[in-house]
C-alpha positions as CSV (number, residue, x, y, z in Angstrom):
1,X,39.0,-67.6,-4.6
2,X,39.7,-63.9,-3.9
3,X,39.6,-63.3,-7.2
4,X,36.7,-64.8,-8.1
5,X,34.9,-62.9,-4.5
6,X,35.6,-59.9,-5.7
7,X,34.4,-60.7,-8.9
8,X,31.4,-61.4,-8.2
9,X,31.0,-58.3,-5.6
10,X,31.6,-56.6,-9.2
11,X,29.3,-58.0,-10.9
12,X,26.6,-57.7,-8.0
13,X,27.2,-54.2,-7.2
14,X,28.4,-51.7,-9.9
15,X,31.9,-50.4,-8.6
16,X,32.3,-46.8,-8.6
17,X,35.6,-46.9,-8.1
18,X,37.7,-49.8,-9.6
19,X,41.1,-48.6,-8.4
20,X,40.1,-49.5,-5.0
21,X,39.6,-53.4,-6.0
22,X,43.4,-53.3,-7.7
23,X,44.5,-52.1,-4.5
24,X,42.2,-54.7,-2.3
25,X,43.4,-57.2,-4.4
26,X,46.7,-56.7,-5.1
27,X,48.3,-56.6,-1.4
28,X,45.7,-58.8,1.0
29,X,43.9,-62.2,1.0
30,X,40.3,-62.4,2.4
31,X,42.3,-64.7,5.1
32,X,43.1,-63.5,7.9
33,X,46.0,-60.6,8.1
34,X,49.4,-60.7,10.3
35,X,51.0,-57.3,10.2
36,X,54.7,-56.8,9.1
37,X,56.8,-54.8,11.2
38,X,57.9,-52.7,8.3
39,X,54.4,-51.6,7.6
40,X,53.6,-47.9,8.1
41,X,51.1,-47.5,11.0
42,X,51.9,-43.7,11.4
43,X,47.7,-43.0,10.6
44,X,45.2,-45.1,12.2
45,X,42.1,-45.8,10.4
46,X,40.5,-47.3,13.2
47,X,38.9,-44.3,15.2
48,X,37.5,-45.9,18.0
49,X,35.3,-43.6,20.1
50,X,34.2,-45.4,22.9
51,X,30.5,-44.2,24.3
52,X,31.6,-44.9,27.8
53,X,33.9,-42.0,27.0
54,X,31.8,-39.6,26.7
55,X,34.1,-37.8,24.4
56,X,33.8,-36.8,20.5
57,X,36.8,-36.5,18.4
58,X,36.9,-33.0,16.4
59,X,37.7,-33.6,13.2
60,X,36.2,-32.2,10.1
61,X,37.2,-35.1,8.7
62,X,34.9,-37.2,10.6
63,X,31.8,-35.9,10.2
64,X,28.8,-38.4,10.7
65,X,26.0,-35.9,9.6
66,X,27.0,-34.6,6.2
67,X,23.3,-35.0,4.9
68,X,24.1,-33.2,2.1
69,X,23.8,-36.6,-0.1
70,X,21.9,-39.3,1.0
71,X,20.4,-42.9,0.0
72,X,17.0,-42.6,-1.2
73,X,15.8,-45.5,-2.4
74,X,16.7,-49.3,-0.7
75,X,18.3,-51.9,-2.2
76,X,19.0,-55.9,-0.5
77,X,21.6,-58.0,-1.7
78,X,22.8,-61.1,0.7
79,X,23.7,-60.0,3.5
80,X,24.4,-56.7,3.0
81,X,21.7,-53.6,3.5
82,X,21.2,-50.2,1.6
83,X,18.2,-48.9,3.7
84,X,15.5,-45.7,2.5
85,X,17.1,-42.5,3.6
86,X,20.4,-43.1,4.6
87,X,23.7,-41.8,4.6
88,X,25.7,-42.8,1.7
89,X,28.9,-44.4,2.3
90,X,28.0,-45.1,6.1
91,X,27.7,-48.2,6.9
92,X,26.9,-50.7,10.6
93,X,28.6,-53.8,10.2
94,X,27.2,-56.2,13.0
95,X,28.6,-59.5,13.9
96,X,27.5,-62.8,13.9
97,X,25.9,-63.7,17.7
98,X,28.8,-66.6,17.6
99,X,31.5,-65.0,16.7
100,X,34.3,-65.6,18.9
101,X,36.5,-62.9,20.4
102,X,39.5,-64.3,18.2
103,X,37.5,-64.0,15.1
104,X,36.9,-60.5,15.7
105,X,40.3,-59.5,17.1
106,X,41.0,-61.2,13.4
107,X,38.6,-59.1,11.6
108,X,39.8,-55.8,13.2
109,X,43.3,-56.8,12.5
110,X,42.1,-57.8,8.6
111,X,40.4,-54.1,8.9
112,X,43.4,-52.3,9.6
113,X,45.4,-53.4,6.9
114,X,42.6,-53.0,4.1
115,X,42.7,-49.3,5.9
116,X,46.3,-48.4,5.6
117,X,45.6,-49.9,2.0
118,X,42.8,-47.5,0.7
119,X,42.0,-45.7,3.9
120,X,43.5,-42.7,2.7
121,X,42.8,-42.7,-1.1
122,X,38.3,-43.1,-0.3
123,X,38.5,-41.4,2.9
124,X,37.5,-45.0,4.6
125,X,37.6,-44.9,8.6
126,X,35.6,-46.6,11.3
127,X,34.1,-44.4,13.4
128,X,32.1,-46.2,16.7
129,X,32.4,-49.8,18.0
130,X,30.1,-51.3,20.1
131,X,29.9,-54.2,22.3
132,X,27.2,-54.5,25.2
133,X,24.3,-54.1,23.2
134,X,25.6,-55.0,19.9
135,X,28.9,-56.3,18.7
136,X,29.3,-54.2,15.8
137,X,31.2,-50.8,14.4
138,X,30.1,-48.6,12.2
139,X,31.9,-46.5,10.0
140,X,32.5,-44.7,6.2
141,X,33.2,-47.2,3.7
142,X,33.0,-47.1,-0.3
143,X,29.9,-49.5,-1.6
144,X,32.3,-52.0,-2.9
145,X,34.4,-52.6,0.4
146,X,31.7,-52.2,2.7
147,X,30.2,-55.5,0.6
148,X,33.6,-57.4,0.7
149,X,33.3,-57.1,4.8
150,X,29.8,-58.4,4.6
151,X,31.4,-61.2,2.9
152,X,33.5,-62.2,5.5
153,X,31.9,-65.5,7.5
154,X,32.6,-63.8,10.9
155,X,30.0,-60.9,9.7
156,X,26.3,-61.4,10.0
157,X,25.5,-58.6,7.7
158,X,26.1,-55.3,6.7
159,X,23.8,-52.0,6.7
160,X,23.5,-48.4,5.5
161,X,24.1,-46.0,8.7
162,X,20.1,-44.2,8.6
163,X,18.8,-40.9,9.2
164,X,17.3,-40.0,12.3
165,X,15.8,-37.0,13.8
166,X,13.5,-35.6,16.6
167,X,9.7,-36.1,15.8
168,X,7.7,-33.3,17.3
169,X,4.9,-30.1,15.9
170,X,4.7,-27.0,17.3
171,X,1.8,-25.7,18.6
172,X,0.1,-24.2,22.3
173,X,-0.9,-25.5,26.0
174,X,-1.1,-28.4,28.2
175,X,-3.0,-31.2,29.9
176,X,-1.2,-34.4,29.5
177,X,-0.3,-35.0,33.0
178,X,-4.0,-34.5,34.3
179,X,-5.1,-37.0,31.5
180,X,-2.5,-39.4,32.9
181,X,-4.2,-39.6,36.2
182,X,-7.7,-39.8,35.0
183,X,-9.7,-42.7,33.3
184,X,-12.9,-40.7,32.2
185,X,-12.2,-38.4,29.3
186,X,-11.4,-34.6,30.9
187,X,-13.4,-32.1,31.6
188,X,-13.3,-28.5,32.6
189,X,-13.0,-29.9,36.6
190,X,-10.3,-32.2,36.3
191,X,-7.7,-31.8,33.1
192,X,-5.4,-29.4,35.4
193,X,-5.5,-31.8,38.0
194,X,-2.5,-34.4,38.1
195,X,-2.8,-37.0,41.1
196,X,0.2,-39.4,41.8
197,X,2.0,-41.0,44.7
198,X,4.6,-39.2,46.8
199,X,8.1,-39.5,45.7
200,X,7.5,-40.7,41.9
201,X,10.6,-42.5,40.3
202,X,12.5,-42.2,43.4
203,X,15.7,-44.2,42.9
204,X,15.5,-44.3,38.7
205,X,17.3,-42.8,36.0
206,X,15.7,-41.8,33.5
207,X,18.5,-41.7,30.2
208,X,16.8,-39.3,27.4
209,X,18.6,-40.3,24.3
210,X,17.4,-37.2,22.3
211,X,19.1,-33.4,21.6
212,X,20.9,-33.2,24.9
213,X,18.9,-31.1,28.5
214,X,19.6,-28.0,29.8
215,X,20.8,-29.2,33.3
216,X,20.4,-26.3,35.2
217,X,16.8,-26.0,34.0
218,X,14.4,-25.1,37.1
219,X,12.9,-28.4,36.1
220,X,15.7,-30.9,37.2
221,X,16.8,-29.8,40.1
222,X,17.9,-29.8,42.8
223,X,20.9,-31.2,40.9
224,X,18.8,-34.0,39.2
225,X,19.8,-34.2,35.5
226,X,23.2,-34.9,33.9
227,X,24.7,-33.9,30.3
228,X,26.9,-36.6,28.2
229,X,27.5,-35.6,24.4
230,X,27.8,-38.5,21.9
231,X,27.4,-36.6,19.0
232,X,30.9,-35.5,17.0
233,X,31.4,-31.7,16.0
234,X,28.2,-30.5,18.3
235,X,28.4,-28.3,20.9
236,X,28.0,-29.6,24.5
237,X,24.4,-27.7,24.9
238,X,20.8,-28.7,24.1
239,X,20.6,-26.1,21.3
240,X,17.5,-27.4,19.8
241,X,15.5,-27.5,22.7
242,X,14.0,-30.7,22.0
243,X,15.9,-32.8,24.1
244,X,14.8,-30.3,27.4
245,X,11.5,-30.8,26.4
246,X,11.1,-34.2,26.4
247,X,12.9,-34.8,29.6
248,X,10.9,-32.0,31.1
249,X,7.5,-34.0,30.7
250,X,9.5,-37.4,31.7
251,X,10.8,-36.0,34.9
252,X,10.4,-32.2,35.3
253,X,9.1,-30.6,38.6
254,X,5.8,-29.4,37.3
255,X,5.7,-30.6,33.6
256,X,6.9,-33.9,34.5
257,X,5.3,-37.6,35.7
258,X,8.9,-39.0,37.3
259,X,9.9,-36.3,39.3
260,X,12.1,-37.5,41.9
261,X,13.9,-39.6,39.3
262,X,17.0,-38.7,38.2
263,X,17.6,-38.0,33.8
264,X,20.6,-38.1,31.9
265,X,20.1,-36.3,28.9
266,X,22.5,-38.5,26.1
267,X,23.2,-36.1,22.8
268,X,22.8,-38.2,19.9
269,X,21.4,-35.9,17.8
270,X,22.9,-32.8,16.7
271,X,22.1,-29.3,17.1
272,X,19.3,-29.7,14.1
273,X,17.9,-32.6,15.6
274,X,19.4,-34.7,13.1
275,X,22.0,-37.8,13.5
276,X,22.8,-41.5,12.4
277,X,21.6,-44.8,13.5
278,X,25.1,-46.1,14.7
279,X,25.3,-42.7,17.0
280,X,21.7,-43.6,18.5
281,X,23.7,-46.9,19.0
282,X,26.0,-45.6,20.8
283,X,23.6,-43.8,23.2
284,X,22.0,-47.1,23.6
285,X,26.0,-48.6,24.4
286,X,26.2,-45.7,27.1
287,X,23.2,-46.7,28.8
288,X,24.0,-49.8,28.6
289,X,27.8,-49.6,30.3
290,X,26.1,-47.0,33.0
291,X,23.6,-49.5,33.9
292,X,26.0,-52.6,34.3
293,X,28.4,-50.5,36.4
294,X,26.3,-48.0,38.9
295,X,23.2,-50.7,38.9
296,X,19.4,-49.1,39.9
297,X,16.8,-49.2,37.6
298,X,17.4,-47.8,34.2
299,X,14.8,-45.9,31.4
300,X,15.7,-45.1,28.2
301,X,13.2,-42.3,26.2
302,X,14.0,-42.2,22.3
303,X,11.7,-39.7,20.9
304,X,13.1,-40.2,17.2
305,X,12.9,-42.1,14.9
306,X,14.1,-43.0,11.2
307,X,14.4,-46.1,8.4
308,X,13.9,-49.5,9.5
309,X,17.3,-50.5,10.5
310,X,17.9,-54.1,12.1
311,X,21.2,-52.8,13.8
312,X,19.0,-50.4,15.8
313,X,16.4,-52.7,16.1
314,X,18.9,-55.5,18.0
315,X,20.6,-52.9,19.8
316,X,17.0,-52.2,21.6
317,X,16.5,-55.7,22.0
318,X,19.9,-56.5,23.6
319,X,18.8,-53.8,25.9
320,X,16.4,-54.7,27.1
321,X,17.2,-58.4,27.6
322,X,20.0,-56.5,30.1
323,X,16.9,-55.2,32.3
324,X,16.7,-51.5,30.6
325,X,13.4,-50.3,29.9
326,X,13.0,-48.2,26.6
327,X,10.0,-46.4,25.3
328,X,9.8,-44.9,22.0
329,X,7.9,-42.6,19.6
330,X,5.6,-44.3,17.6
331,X,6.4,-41.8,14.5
332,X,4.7,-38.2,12.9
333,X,3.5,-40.3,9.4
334,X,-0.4,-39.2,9.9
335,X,-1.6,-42.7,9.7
336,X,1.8,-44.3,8.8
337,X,2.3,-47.6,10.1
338,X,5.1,-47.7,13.0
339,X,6.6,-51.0,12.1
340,X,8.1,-49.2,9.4
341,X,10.2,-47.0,11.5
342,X,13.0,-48.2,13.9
343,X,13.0,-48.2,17.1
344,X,9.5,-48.3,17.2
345,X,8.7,-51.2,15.1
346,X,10.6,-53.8,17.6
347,X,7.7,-56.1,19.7
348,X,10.5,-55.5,22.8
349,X,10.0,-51.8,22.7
350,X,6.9,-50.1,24.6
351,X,5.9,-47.8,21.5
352,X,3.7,-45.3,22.1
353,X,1.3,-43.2,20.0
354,X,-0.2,-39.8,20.7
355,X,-4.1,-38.7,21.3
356,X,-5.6,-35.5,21.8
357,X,-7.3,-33.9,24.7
358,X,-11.1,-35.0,23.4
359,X,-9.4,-39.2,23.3
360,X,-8.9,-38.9,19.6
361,X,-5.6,-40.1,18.1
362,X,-3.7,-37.3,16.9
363,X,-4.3,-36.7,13.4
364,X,-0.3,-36.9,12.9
365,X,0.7,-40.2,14.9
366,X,1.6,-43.4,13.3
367,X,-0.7,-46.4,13.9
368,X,-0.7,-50.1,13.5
369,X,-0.1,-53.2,15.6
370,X,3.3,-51.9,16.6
371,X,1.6,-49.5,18.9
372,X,1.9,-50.5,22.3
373,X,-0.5,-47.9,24.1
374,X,-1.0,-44.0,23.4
375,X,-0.4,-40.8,25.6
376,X,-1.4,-36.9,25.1
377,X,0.7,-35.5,22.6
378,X,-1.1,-32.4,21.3
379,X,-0.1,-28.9,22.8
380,X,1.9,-30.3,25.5
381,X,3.5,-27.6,27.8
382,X,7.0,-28.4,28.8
383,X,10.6,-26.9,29.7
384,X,12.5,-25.4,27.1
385,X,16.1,-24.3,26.7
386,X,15.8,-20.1,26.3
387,X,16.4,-20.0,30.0
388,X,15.9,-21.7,33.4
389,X,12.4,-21.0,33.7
390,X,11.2,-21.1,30.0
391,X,8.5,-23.6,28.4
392,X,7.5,-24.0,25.4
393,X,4.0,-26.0,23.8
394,X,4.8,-28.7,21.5
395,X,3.0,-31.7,19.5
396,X,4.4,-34.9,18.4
397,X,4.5,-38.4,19.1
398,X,8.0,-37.3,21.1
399,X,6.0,-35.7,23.5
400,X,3.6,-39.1,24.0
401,X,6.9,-41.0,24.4
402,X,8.0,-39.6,27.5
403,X,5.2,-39.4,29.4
404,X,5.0,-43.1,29.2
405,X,8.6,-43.1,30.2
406,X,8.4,-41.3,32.7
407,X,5.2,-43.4,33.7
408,X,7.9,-46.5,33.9
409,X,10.0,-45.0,36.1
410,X,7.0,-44.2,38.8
411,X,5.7,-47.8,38.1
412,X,9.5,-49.1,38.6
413,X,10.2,-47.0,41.3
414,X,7.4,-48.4,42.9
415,X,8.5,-52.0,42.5
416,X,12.3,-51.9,41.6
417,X,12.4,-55.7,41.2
418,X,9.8,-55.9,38.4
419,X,11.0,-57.1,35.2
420,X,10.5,-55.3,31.6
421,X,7.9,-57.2,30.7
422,X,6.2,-57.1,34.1
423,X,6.2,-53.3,34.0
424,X,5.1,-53.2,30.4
425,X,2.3,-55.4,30.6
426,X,1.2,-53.6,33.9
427,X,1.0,-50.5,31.8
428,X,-1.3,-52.2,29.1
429,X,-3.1,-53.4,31.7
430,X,-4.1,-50.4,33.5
431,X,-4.4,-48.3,30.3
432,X,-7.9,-47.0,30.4
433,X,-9.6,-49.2,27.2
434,X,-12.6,-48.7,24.6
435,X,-12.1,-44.7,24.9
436,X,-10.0,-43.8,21.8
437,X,-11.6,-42.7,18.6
438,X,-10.4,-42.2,15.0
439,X,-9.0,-45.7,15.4
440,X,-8.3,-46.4,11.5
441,X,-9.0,-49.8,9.5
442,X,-5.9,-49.7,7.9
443,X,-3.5,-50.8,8.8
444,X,-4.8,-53.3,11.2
445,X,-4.1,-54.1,14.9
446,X,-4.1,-50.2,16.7
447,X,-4.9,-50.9,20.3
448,X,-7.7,-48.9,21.8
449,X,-5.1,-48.0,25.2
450,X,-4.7,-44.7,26.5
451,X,-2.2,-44.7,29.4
452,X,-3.3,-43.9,33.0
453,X,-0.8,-44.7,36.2
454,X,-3.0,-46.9,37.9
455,X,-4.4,-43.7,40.7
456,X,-7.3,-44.7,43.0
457,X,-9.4,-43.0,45.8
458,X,-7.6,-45.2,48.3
459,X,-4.3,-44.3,47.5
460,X,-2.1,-41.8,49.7
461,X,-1.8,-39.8,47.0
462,X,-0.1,-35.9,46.3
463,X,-2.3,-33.5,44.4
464,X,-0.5,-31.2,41.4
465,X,-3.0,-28.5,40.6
466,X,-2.1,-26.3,37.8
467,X,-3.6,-22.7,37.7
């Protein structure tokens, strides 16, 4: 019978590297593995890097963003996943919902001796395991083995790790806030005028899952964001900028909506605004663990994007069934459809395209019926990472994102008890409708919602006025 398996992975997938099946095959069963005592475990194959850590091992050898080869082109076999654009030889293998905890201390145990094995000779290792929002691990695998593990019955299936990366254009400005606060389209009177609610997200966190935030940024404080680095061989700064950005319109002082909240700015990107799906997993584990063990209300940003991956996808979904709130970028396709894209295409996420400051969508924002609502995202003004006081205009679909994130945390802050779906279907229904042009035919289903936060004359309200 393992014979005849690994046949048959042979035949279905062309092996590169056919001294890798002797090996398999000559020294393990596909049943389950006991270790002998007189095996060598000097070298652990196995690297476990817990989110909740917050540490990175530095090791050349471990590398997740080598993107100097990737997967182009997709390919589906049972069970097992080779997705557009993704790294080759990375892999997400994600459990089945009931597996038991015996059946994966089993597989992990299997694991290890197929890694002692051939670990060495193709460079194999696991690199992240997850649990709280996805009971999976993700490592680098040859084609042929990562298929044999999808085999297994205890495995639900198996995916190629994708690329993802910030989504923003560069350009000059800003009026996003005033527009938030508004339900006419702006004119010369009002779009520097912001008007909100005292205290705005007082009492939420606000988890950025993005390039990392310069924390002592005259934005956050006093003392109001918080660094954790996820992303191995990076540097434990916001070096592309990106990251500071985005949290600046979420929560900043003067660029932000949320600004009493609190933001955590979760590296899972690198310093070119690149990284893999199984590291954005890992930011969503982090949240995840933070939330269970300090409670409060909890927002996750993701302004990036990448591949349809299902691993991502679930990850969200788990989430968010945990009371976590996540908005995402609806993707910069110009026109594409955002259900292609992950995290954007999942219905549990609140996806969010951008318009421009005459109610037009943004001539570079995905579309579709995956769109959730849309938010300014053309020459928006925010913090920046030169210095303390910097700011820098920028366009993309990650600078709609966190406006509507950061509109969450007021809403939540508001009513802490509200659910996820209570707070997104309040921000549907107060979006301002039937004001949004260049909606397109194609595809289908693009909701004519711009976002506004729900301000009235009678409300006891602050005033930002920008000069």
């Amino acid at each position: 019978m393992v014979l005849f398996c690994k046949f048959i992975c042979l035949i279905t997938i062309p092996a590169e590297l056919l001294l890798f099946l002797h090996l398999a095959t000559a020294r393990n069963s596909t049943n389950d593995f006991v270790s002998n005592d007189n095996s060598d475990n000097s070298v652990s194959y196995i690297q476990d890097i817990a989110p909740s850590s917050m540490h990175a091992v530095n090791n050349s050898d471990d590398d997740e963003f080598d993107f100097s080869s990737l997967v182009l082109d997709g390919e589906e076999y049972p069970k097992f996943f080779i997705r557009t654009r993704s790294l080759r030889d990375r892999y997400i293998i994600v459990f089945k919902a009931n597996a038991t905890a015996d059946q994966i201390a089993s597989h992990y145990t299997w694991m290890s001796h197929e890694l002692s094995i051939t670990g060495r000779k193709f460079h194999q290792r696991i690199f992240r395991r997850f649990d709280r929002v996805l009971n999976a691990y993700a490592g680098r695998f040859i084609r042929p083995f990562a298929y044999m593990i999808a085999m297994r019955p205890e495995v639900d299936f198996v995916e190629s790790d994708v690329v993802m990366q910030m989504t923003e254009i560069q350009y000059d400005a800003g009026y996003n806030l005033a527009r938030l606060s508004h339900r006419e389209t702006l004119t010369d009177e009002t779009d520097s005028v912001f008007m909100y609610d005292e205290n705005p997200g007082l009492g939420v966190t606000v988890y950025v899952l993005d390039t990392g935030i310069m924390v002592d940024h005259e934005e956050f404080q006093p003392d109001r964001a918080t660094f954790v680095n996820l992303v191995l061989l990076s540097s434990n700064r916001d070096r592309a900028g990106h990251g500071t950005h985005v949290a600046g319109t979420a929560v900043g002082n003067s660029y932000g909506v949320a600004k009493s909240a609190n933001v955590v700015g979760v590296k899972v990107l690198n310093d070119r605004g690149g990284g893999s799906a199984s590291t954005i997993i890992s930011g969503i584990q982090y949240v995840a663990d933070q939330h269970a063990n300090n409670g409060g209300p909890s927002v996750i940003n993701m302004s990036l994007g990448g591949a349809l991956s299902q691993s991502v996808n679930r990850a969200v979904r788990n989430a968010i069934s945990q009371g976590i709130h996540v908005v995402a970028a609806a993707g910069n396709d110009r026109g594409g459809n955002a259900c292609n894209i992950s995290p954007a295409s999942d219905p549990s996420v609140l996806t969010v395209g951008s318009s421009d400051g005459q109610d037009r969508i943004a001539v570079f924002s995905n579309v579709g019926p995956c769109v959730d609502v849309f938010a300014p995202g053309v020459n928006i003004r925010s913090s920046w990472n030169t210095y303390s006081g910097s700011s820098r205009a920028m366009s993309g679909t990650s600078m709609s994102a966190p406006l509507v994130a950061g509109l969450t945390a007021y809403l939540v802050s508001k009513d802490p008890s509200a659910s996820v779906a209570d707070i997104q279907q309040q921000i549907k229904y107060l979006a301002t409708k039937n004001l949004l042009t260049g909606i397109p035919a194609y595809p289908s289903g693009t909701p004519n919602l711009i976002a506004f936060n729900g301000y009235n004359d009678t409300s006891h309200e602050d005033v930002q006025e920008d000069e």
